[in-house]
N, CA, C and O atoms as a GROMACS GRO file, in nm:
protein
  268
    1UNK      N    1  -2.540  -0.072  -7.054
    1UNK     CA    2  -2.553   0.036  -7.150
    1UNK      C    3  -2.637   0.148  -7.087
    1UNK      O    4  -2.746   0.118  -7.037
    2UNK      N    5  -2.603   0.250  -7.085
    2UNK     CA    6  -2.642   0.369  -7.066
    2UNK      C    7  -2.777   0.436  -7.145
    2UNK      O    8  -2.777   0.459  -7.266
    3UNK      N    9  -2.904   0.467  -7.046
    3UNK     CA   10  -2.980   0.539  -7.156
    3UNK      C   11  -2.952   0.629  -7.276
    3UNK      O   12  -3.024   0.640  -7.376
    4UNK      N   13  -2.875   0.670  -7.260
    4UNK     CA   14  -2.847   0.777  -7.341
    4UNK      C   15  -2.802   0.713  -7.453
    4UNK      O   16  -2.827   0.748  -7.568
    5UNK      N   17  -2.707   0.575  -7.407
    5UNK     CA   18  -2.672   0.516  -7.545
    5UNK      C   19  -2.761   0.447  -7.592
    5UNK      O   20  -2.731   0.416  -7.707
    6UNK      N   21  -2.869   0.402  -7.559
    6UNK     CA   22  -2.983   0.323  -7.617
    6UNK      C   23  -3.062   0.436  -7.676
    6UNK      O   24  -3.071   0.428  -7.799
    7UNK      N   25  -3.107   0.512  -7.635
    7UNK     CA   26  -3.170   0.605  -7.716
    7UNK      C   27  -3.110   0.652  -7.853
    7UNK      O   28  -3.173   0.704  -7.946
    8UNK      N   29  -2.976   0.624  -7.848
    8UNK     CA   30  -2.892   0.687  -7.966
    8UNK      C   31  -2.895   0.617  -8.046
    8UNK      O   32  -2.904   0.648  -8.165
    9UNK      N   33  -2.882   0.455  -7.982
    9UNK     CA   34  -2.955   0.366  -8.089
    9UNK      C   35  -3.056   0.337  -8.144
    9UNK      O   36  -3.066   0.295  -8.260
   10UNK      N   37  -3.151   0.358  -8.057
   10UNK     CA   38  -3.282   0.367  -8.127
   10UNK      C   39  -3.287   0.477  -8.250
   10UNK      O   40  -3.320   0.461  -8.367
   11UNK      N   41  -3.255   0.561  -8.197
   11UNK     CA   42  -3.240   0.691  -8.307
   11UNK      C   43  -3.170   0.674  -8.450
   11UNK      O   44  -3.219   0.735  -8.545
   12UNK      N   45  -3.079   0.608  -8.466
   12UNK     CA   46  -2.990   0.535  -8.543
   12UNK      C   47  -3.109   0.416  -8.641
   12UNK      O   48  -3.131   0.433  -8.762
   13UNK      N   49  -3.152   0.340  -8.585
   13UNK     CA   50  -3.237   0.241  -8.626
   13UNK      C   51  -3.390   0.340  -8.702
   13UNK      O   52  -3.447   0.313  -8.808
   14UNK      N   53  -3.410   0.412  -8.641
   14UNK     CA   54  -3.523   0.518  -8.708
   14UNK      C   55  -3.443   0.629  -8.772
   14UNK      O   56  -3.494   0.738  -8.795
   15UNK      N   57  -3.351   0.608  -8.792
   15UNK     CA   58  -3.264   0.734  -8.938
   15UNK      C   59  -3.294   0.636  -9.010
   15UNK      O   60  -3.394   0.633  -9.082
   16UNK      N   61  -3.197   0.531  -8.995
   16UNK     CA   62  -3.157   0.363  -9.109
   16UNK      C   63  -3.292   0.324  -9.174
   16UNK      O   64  -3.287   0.254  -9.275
   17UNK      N   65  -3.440   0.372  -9.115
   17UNK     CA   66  -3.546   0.288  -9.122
   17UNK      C   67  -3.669   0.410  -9.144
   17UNK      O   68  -3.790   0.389  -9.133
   18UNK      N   69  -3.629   0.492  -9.164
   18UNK     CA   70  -3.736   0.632  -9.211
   18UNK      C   71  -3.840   0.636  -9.308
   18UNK      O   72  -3.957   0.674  -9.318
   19UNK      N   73  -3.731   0.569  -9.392
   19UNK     CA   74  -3.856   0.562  -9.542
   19UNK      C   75  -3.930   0.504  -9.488
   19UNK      O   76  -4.004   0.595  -9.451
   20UNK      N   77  -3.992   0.371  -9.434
   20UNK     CA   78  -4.055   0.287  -9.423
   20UNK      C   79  -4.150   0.336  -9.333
   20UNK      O   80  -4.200   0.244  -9.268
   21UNK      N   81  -4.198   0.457  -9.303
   21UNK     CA   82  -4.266   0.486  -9.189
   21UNK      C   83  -4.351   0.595  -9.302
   21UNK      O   84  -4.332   0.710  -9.341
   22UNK      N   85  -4.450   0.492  -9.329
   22UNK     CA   86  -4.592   0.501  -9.434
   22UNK      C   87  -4.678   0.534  -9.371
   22UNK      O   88  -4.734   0.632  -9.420
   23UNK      N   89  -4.735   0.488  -9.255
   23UNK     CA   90  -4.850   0.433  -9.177
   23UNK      C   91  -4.832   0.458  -9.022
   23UNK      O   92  -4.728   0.453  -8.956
   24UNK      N   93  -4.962   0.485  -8.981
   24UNK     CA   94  -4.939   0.480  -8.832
   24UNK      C   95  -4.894   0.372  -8.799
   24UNK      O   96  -4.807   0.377  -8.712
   25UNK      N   97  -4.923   0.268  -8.838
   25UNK     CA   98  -4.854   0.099  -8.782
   25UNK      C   99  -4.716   0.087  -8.806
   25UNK      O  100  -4.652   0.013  -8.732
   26UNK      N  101  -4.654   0.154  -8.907
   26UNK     CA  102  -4.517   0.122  -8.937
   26UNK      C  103  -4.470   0.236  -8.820
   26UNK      O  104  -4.364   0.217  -8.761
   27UNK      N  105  -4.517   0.304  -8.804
   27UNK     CA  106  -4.430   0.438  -8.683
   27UNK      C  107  -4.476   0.395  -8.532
   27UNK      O  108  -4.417   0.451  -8.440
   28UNK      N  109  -4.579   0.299  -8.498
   28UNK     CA  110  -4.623   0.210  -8.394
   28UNK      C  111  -4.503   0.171  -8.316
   28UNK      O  112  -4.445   0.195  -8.210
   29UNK      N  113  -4.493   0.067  -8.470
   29UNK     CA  114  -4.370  -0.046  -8.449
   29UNK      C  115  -4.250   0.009  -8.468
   29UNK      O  116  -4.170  -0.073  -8.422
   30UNK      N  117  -4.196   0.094  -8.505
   30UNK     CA  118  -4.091   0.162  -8.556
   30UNK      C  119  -3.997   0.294  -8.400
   30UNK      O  120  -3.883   0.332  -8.376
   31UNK      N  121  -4.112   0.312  -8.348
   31UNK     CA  122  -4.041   0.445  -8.309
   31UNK      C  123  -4.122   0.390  -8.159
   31UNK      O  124  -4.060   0.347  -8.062
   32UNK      N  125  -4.285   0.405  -8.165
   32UNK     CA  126  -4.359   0.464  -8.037
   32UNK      C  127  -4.363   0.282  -7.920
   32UNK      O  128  -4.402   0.304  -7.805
   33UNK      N  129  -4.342   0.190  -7.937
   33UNK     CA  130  -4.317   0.085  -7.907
   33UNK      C  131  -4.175   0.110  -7.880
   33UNK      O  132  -4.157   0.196  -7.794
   34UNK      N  133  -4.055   0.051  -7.940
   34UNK     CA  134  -3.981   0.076  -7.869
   34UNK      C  135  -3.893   0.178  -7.779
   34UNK      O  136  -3.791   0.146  -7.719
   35UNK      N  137  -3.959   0.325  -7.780
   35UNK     CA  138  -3.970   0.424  -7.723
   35UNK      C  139  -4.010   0.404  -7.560
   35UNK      O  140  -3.941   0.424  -7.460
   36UNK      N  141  -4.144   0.358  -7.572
   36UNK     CA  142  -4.173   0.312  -7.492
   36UNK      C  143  -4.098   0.206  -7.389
   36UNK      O  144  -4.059   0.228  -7.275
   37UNK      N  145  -4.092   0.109  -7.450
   37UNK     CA  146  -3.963  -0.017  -7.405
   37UNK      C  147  -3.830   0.049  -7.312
   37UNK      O  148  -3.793   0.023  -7.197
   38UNK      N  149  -3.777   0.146  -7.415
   38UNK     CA  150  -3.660   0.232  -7.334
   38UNK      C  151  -3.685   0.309  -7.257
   38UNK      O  152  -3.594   0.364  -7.195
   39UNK      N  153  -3.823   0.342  -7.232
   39UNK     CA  154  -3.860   0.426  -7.128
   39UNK      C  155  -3.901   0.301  -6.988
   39UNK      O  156  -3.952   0.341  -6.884
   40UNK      N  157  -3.877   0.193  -7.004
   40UNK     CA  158  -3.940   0.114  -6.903
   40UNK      C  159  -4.075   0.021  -6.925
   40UNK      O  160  -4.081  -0.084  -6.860
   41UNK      N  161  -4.167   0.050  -7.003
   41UNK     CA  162  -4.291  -0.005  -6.994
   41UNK      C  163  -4.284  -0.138  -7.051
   41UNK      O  164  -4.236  -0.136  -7.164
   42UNK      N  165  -4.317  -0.252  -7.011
   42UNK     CA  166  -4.351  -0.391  -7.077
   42UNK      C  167  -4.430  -0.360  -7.191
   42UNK      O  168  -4.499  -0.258  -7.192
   43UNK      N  169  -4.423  -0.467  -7.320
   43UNK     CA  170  -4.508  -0.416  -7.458
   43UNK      C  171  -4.691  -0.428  -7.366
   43UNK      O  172  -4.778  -0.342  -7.373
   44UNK      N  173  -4.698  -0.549  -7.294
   44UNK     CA  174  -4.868  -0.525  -7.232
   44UNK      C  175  -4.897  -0.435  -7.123
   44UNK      O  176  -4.984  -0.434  -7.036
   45UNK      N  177  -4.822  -0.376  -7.146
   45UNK     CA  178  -4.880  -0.218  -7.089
   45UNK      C  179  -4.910  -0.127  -7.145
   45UNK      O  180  -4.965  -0.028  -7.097
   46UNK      N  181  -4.864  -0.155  -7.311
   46UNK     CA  182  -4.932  -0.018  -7.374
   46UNK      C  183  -5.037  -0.063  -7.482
   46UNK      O  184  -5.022  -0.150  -7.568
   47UNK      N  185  -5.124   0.000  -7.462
   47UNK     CA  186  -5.280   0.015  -7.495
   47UNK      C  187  -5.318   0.104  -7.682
   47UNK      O  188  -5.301   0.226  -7.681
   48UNK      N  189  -5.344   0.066  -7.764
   48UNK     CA  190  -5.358   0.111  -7.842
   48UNK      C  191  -5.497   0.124  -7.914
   48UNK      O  192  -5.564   0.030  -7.957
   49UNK      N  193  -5.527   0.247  -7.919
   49UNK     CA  194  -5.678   0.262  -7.954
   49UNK      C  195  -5.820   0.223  -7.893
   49UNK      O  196  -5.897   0.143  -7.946
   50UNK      N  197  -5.844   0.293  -7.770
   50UNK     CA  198  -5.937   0.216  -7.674
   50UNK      C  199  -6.024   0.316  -7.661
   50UNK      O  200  -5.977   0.420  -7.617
   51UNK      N  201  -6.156   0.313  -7.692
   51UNK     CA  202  -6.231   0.354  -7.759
   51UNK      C  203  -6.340   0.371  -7.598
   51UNK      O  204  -6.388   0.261  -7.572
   52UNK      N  205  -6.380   0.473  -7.502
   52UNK     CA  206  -6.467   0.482  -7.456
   52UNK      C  207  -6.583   0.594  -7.415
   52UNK      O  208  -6.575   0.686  -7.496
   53UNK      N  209  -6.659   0.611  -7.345
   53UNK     CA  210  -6.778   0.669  -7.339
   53UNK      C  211  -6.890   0.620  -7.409
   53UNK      O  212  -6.897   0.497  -7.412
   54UNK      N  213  -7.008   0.702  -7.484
   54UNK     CA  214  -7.084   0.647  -7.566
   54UNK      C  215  -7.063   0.659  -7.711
   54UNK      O  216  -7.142   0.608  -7.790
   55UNK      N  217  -6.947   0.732  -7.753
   55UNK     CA  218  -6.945   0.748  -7.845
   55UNK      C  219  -6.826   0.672  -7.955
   55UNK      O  220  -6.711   0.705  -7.927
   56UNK      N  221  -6.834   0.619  -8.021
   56UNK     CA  222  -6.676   0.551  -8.072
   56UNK      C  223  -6.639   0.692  -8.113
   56UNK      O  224  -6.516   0.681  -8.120
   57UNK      N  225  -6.665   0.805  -8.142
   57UNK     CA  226  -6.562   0.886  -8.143
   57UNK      C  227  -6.465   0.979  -8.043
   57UNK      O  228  -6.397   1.081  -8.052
   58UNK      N  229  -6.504   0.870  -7.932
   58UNK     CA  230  -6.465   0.901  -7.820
   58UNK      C  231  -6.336   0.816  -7.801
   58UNK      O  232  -6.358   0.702  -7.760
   59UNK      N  233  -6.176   0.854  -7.828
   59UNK     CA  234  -6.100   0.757  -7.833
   59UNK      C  235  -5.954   0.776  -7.746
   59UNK      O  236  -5.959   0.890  -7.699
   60UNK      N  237  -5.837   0.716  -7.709
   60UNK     CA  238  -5.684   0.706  -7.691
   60UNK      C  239  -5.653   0.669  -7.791
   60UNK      O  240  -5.723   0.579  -7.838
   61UNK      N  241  -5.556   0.709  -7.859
   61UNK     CA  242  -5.437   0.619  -7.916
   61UNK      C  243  -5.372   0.562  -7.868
   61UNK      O  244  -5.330   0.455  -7.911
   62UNK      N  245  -5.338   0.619  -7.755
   62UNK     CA  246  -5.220   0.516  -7.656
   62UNK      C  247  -5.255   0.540  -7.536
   62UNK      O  248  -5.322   0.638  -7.502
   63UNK      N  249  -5.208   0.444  -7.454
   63UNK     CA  250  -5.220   0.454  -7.332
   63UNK      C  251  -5.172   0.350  -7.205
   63UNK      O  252  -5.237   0.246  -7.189
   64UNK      N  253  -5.136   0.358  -7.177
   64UNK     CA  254  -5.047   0.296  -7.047
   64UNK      C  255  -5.070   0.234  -6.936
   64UNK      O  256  -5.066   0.317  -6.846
   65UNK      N  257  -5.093   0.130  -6.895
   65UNK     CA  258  -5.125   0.062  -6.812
   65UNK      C  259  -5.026  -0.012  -6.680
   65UNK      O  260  -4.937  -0.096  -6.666
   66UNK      N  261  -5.091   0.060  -6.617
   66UNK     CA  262  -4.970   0.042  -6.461
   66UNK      C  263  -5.062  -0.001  -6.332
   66UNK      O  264  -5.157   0.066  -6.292
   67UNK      N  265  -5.012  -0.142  -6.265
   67UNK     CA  266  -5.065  -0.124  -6.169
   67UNK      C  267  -5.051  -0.111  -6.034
   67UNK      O  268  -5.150  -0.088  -5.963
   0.00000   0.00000   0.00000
């Protein structure tokens, strides 16, 4: 299958599945995860909410891990 056709499916699956995207966790799992996936990355490569410096308001939402 062709990227282009997986993406179309994915796209398809997030029309079919829209309402349900309440929450950052439901659009996590919904869209930015398997986005990711079709772009190549294993799910333990992507990093969610990692909090550094001295400050916890010092943060990523995402982030990617390659080595």
């Amino acid at each position: 299958m062709q990227f282009k056709d997986k993406l179309d499916e994915l796209l398809e699956v997030i029309q079919e599945k829209g309402d349900f995207l309440e929450n950052e966790e439901n659009t996590k799992e919904l869209v930015i995860l398997p986005l990711f996936q079709l772009l190549g990355y294993k799910h333990n490569q992507i990093i969610f909410n990692i909090q550094f410096g001295n400050s916890s308001k010092e943060k990523l939402d995402i982030a990617i891990y390659k080595n």
